[in-house]
C-alpha positions as CSV (number, residue, x, y, z in Angstrom):
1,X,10.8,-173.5,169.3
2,X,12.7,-173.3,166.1
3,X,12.1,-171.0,163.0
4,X,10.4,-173.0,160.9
5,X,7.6,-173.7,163.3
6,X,7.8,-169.9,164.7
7,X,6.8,-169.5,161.1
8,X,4.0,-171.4,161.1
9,X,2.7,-170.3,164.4
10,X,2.9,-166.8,162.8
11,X,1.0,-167.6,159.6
12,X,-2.1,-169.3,161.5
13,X,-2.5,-165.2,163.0
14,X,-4.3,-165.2,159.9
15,X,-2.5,-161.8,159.5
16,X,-1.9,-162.8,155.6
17,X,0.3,-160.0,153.6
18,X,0.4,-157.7,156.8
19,X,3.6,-155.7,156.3
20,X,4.0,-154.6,159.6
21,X,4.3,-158.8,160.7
22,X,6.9,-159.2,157.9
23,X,8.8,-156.2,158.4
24,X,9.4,-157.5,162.4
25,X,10.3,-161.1,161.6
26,X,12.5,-159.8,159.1
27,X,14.4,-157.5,161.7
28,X,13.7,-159.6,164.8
29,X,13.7,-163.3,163.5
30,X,10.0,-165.0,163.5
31,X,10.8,-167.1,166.8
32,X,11.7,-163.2,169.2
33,X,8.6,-161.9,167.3
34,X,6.7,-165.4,168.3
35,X,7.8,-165.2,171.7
36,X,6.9,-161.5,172.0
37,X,3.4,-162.1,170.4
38,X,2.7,-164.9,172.9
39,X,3.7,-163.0,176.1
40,X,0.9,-160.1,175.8
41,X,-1.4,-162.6,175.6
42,X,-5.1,-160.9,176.5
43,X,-3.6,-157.7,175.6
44,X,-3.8,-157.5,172.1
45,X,-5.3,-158.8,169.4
46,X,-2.4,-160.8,168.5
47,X,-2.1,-162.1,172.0
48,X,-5.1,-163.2,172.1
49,X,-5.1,-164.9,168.9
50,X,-1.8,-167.0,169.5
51,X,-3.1,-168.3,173.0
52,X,-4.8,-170.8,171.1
53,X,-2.2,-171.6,168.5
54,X,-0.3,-175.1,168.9
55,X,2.8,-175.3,166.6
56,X,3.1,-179.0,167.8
57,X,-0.5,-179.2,165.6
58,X,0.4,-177.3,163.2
59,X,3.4,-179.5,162.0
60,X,0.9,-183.0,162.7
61,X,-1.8,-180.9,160.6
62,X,1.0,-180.3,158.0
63,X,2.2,-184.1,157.2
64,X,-1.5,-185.6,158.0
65,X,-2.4,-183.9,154.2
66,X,1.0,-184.8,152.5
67,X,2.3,-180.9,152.9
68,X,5.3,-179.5,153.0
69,X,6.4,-176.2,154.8
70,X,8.5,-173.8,152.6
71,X,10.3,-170.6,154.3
72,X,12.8,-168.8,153.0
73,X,16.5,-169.6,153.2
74,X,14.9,-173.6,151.6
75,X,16.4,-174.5,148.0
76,X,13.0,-174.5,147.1
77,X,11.9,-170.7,148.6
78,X,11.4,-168.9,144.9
79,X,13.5,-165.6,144.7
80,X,11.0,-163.9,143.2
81,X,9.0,-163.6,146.7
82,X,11.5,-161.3,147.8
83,X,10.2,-158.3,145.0
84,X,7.5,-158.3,147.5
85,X,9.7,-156.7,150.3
86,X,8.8,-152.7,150.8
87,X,5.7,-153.2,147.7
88,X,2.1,-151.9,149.8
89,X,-1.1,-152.0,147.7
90,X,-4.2,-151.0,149.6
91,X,-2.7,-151.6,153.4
92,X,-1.0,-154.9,152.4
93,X,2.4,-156.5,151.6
94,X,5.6,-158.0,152.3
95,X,6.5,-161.4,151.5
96,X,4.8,-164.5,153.2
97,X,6.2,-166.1,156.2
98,X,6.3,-169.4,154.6
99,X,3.8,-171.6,152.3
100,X,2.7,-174.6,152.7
101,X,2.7,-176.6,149.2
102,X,1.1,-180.1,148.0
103,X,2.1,-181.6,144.5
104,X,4.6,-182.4,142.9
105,X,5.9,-178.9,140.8
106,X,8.4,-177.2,143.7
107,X,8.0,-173.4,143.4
108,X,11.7,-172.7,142.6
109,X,10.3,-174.5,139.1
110,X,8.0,-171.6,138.4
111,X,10.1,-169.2,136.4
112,X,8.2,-168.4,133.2
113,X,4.9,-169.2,134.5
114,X,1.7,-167.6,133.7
115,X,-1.2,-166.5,135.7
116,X,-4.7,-166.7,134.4
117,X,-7.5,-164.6,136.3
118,X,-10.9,-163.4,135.6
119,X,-14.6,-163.5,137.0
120,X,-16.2,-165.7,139.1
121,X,-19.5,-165.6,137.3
122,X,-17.8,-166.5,133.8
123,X,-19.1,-166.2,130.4
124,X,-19.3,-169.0,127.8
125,X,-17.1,-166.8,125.9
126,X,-14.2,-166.1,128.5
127,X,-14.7,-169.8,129.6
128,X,-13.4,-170.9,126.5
129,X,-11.3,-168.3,126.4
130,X,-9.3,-169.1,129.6
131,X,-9.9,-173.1,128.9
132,X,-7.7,-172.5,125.4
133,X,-5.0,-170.3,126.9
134,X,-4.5,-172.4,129.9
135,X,-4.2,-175.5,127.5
136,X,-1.9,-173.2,124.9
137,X,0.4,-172.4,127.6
138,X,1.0,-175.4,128.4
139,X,1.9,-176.6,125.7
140,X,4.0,-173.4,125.4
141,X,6.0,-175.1,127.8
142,X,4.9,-172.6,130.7
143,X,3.3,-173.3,134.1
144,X,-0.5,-172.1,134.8
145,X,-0.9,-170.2,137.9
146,X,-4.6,-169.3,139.1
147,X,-6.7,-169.1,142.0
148,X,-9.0,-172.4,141.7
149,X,-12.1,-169.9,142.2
150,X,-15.1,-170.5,140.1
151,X,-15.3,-169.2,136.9
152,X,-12.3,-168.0,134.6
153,X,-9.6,-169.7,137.5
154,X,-11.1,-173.0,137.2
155,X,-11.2,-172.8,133.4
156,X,-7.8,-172.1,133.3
157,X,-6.5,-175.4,135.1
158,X,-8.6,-177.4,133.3
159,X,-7.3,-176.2,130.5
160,X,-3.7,-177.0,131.2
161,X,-5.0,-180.4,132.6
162,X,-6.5,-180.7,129.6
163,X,-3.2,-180.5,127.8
164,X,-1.7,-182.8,130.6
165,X,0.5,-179.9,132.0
166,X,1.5,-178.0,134.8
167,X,-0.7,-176.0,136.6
168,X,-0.7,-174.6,140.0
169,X,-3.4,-173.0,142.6
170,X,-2.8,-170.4,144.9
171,X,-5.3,-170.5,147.8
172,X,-6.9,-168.3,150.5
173,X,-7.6,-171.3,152.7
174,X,-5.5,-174.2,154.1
175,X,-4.1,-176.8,151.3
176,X,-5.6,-179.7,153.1
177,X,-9.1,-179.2,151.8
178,X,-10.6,-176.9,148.3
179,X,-12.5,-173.7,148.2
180,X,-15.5,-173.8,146.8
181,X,-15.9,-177.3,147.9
182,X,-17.3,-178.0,144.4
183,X,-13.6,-178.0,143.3
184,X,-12.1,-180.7,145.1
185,X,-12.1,-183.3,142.0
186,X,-10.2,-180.1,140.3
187,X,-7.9,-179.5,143.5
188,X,-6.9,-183.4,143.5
189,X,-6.1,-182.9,139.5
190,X,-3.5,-179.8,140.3
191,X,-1.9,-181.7,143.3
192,X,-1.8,-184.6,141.0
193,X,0.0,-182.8,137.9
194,X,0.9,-179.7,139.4
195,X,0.3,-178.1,143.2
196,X,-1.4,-176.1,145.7
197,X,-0.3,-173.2,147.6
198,X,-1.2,-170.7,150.6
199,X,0.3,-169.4,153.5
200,X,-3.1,-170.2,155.7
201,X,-2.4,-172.9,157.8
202,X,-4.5,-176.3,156.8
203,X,-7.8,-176.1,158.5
204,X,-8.0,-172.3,157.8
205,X,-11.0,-171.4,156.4
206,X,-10.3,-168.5,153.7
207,X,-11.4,-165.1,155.1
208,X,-12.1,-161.5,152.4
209,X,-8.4,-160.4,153.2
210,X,-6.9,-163.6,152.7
211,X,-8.6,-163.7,149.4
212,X,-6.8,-160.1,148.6
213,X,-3.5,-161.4,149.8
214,X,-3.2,-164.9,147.8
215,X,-3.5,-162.2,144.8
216,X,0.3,-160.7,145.5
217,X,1.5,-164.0,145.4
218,X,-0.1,-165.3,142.4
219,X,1.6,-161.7,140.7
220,X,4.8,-162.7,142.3
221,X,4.9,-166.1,141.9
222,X,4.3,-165.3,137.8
223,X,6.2,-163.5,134.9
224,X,3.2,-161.8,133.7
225,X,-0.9,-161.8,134.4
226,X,-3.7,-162.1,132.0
227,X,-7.1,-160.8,132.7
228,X,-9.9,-162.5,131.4
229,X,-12.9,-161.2,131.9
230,X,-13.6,-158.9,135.4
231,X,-16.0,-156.9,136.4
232,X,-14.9,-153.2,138.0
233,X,-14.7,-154.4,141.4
234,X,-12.8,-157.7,140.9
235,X,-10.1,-159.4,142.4
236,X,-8.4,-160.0,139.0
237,X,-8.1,-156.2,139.0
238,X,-6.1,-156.5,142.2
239,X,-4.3,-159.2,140.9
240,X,-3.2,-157.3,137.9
241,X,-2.7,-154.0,140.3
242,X,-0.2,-156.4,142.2
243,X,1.6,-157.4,139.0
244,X,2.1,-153.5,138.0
245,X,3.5,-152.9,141.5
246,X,5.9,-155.8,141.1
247,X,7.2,-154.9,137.3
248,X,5.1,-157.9,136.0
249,X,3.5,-158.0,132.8
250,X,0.1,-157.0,132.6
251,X,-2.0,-158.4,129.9
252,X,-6.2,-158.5,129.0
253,X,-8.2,-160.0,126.7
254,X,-11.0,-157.7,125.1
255,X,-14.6,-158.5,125.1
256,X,-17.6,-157.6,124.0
257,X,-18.3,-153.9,124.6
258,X,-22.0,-154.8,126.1
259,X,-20.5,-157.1,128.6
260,X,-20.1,-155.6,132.1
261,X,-17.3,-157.8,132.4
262,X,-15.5,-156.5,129.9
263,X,-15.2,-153.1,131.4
264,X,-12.1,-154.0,134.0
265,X,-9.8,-156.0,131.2
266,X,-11.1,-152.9,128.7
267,X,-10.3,-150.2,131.0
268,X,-6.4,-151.8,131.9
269,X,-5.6,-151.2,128.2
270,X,-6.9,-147.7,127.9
271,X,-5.1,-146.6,130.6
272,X,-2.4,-148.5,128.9
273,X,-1.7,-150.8,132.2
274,X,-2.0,-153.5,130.5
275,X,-1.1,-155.0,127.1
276,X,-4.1,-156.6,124.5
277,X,-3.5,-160.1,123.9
278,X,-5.6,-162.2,121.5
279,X,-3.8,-165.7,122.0
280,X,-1.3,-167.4,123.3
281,X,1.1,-166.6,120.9
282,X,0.9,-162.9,122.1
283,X,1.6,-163.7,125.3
284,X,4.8,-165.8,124.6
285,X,6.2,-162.9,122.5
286,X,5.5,-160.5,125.2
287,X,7.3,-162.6,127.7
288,X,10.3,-163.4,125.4
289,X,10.7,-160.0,123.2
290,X,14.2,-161.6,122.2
291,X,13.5,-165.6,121.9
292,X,12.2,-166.4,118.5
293,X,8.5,-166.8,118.3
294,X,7.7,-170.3,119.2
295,X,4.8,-171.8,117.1
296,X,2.5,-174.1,119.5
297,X,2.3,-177.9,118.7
298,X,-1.1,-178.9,116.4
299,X,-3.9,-180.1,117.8
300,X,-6.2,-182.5,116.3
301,X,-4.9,-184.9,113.3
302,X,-2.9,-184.0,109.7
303,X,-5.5,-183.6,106.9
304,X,-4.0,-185.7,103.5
305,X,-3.2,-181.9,102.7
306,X,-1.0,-181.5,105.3
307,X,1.0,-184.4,104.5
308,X,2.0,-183.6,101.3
309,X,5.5,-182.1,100.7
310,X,5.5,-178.3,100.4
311,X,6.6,-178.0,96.7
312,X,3.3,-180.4,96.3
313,X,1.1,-178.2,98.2
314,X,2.1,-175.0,97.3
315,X,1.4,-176.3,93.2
316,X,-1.7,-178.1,94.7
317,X,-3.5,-175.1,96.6
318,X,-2.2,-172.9,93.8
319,X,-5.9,-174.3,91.8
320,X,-8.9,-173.4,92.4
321,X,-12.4,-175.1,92.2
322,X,-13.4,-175.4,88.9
323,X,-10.5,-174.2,86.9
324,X,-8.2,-175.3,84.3
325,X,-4.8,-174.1,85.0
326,X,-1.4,-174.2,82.8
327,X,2.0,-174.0,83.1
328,X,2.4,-170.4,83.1
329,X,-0.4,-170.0,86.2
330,X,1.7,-172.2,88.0
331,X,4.8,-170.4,87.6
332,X,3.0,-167.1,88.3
333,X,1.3,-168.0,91.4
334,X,3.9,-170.5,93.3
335,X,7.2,-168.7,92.2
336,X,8.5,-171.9,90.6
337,X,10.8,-172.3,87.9
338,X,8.8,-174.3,84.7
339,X,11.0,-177.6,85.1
340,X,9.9,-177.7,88.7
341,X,6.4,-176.9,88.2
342,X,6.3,-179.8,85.4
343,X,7.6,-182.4,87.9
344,X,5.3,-181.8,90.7
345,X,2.6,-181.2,88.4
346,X,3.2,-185.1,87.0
347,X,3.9,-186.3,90.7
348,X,0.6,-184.8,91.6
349,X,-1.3,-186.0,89.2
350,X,0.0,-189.5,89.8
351,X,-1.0,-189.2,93.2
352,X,-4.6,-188.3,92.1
353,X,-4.1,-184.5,93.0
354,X,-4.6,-183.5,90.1
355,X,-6.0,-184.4,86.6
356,X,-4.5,-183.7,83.1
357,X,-7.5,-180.6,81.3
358,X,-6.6,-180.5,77.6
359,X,-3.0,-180.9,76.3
360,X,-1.7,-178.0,78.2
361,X,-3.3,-177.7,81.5
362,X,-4.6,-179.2,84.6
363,X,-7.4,-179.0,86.7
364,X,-9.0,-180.8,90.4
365,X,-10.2,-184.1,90.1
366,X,-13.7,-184.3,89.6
367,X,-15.9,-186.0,92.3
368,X,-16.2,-189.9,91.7
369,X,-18.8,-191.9,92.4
C-alpha cells in the first residue's frame, strides 16, 4: 500500500478533523498508522471499522465520479491547510488527510476567496442578502466558498452562479452524490463552474461531526467568513469560531433585532469577534486594507444619463424640476469657470438637455407630446 491510498483508507474511518489521527500520520506516516490500525482489528473501534475498508474501492469509487485525490506534498495541496496543525475547537482539529475534489477550480487557486454561511431555515431577507454578496464577490474577482446546505449556503452559490463565477462547496458527505438531495441540479452547477470538496470518501453519507468538521476547512480554505443570518446554536457560529482560531477574518451582517436569527451574527459584533459588513464593498476593503478600493462592475444597462460626458452631467443634474437657472447658478453649484459652463450649457441644449428660459437662463425641457 502506498500513501496516497493509506490516506484514503484513513479518511473512510469517518474520524473527520480527529487530531489525535492527524497528529500520528503526521509522526508515523499514514501507511505504519494504516498498518497499525488494521492489525487490532476486533479490538478497537478503529479495528473494527478498517476491517471492512477496501482501498482498491476506494480508488475505483474515486475515478467512477470524475474525482481526484489531493494529499499533501501535491502542487495542488493549498498551504493554508497547514494553519490547522495544533488549532483544537471543541475536541477537533488538525488538517485533513486528503480531499477528494470534483470541478474544475484546483484548491491551490483559492487564495482570496470568501466564505458565505448562515441558517438553514433562511429569511427572504438574508436570502437576498447572501444571493447579492455571493454574485458581488464574484464579480469582485474572489472565489465563493460555502457549504451547499439549505438556506443562506445555497443562496450564496447561486449567487456567484448567477454572476457566472467561481464558487466552491465544502461537503460533509462523499463528492459523488449532493446533501440535501434537493441540491444536486445546484451541486452539478459548482462542479461545472467551480468544485466540490470533502475528506468523506464518495458513498459516505454525512454524519453530525462531519458536519462540524467540513466547517474548519471552509475557515481554512478562506481569507475571511461572513455570517449571514444564524441562529445561537448554528453551525455558522462554528464556522466563524474556526476562522477566529485560524486568524481569519470574521465578518456579520446585522438584521433585524426581532429576528432570532439575528442574534448569533448580532452577538459576534458585540463581543467585537467579528467585523459589520453591509456590502461587498466592506468586505473587499477589509480583506485588502492596503489595495485601493475596487468599485464592482454595473449591473443592468446605462440610462442616457449615464452616457453623457461628466462636464455634461454635472451642468445637467445641477437643475432641478421646474426651475430656471442662470449662469451664475451654474458656476455656483458645478465649480465651473463661466466660459465652460457657457459651452456645455449650448452643447446641452443642442442635445435636447436643456432649453433656453428667457435671455439669460435655462431650464428642463418640458414634456412633449
Amino acid at each position: 500500500m502506498d500513501e496516497r491510498s493509506a490516506r484514503m483508507s484513513l479518511c473512510a474511518l469517518q474520524s473527520l478533523g480527529n487530531p489525535q489521527l492527524s497528529e500520528l500520520v503526521a509522526v508515523h506516516g499514514a501507511v505504519e498508522v494504516w498498518e497499525a490500525i488494521l492489525g487490532r482489528d476486533a479490538e478497537s473501534t478503529w479495528g473494527r471499522r478498517a476491517s471492512i475498508i477496501e482501498p482498491g474501492q476506494l480508488v475505483s469509487d474515486t475515478h467512477k465520479c470524475s474525482a481526484r485525490f489531493v494529499v499533501p506534498g501535491d502542487e495542488e495541496w493549498p498551504d493554508s491547510l497547514d494553519l490547522l496543525v495544533g488549532a483544537r475547537l471543541s475536541g477537533q482539529g488538525g488538517p485533513p488527510l486528503g480531499l477528494w475534489v470534483r470541478g474544475t477550480v484546483r484548491l491551490d487557486e483559492l487564495a482570496g476567496s470568501v466564505a458565505v454561511v448562515g441558517a438553514r431555515a433562511s429569511t427572504s431577507y438574508g436570502n437576498h442578502v447572501a444571493t447579492e454578496f455571493g454574485a458581488d464577490l464574484g464579480l469582485a474577482g474572489r472565489v465563493v466558498v460555502s457549504g451547499l446546505a439549505f438556506g443562506i449556503d445555497a443562496a450564496a452559490h447561486r449567487g456567484a452562479l448567477s454572476a457566472r463565477h467561481e464558487t466552491v462547496a465544502v461537503l460533509a458527505n462523499g463528492v459523488d452524490s449532493a446533501y440535501p438531495v434537493a441540491h444536486t441540479s445546484l451541486m452539478e452547477g459548482v462542479i461545472a463552474r467551480g468544485a466540490v470538496v470533502s475528506e468523506a470518501p464518495p458513498g459516505c453519507r454525512p454524519l453530525k461531526a462531519a458536519f462540524l468538521a467540513r466547517n474548519r476547512l471552509i475557515a481554512a480554505l478562506t481569507d475571511g467568513v461572513v455570517v449571514v443570518e444564524a441562529a445561537a446554536r448554528s453551525g455558522a457560529r462554528n464556522t466563524a469560531s474556526w476562522a477566529a482560531v485560524l486568524g481569519r477574518h470574521v465578518m456579520a451582517v446585522p438584521g433585524p433585532v426581532t429576528s432570532s436569527l439575528s442574534v448569533t451574527p448580532h452577538r459576534l459584533i458585540r463581543e467585537a469577534t467579528a467585523t459589520l459588513v453591509t456590502s461587498v464593498a466592506e468586505v473587499i476593503e477589509l480583506l485588502s486594507p492596503f489595495q485601493p478600493e475596487l468599485e464592482l462592475p454595473l449591473q443592468g444597462e446605462d440610462r442616457p444619463l449615464d452616457r453623457l460626458p461628466e462636464r455634461l452631467r454635472v451642468l445637467r443634474e445641477a437643475v432641478a424640476p421646474k426651475e430656471e437657472v442662470n449662469v451664475s447658478d451654474f458656476m455656483t453649484r458645478t465649480g465651473l469657470s463661466v466660459p465652460e459652463c457657457l459651452a456645455g450649457v449650448d452643447e446641452l441644449v443642442e442635445l435636447g438637455w436643456l432649453e433656453q428660459a428667457g435671455e439669460a437662463g435655462w431650464r428642463l425641457p418640458g414634456r412633449r407630446r
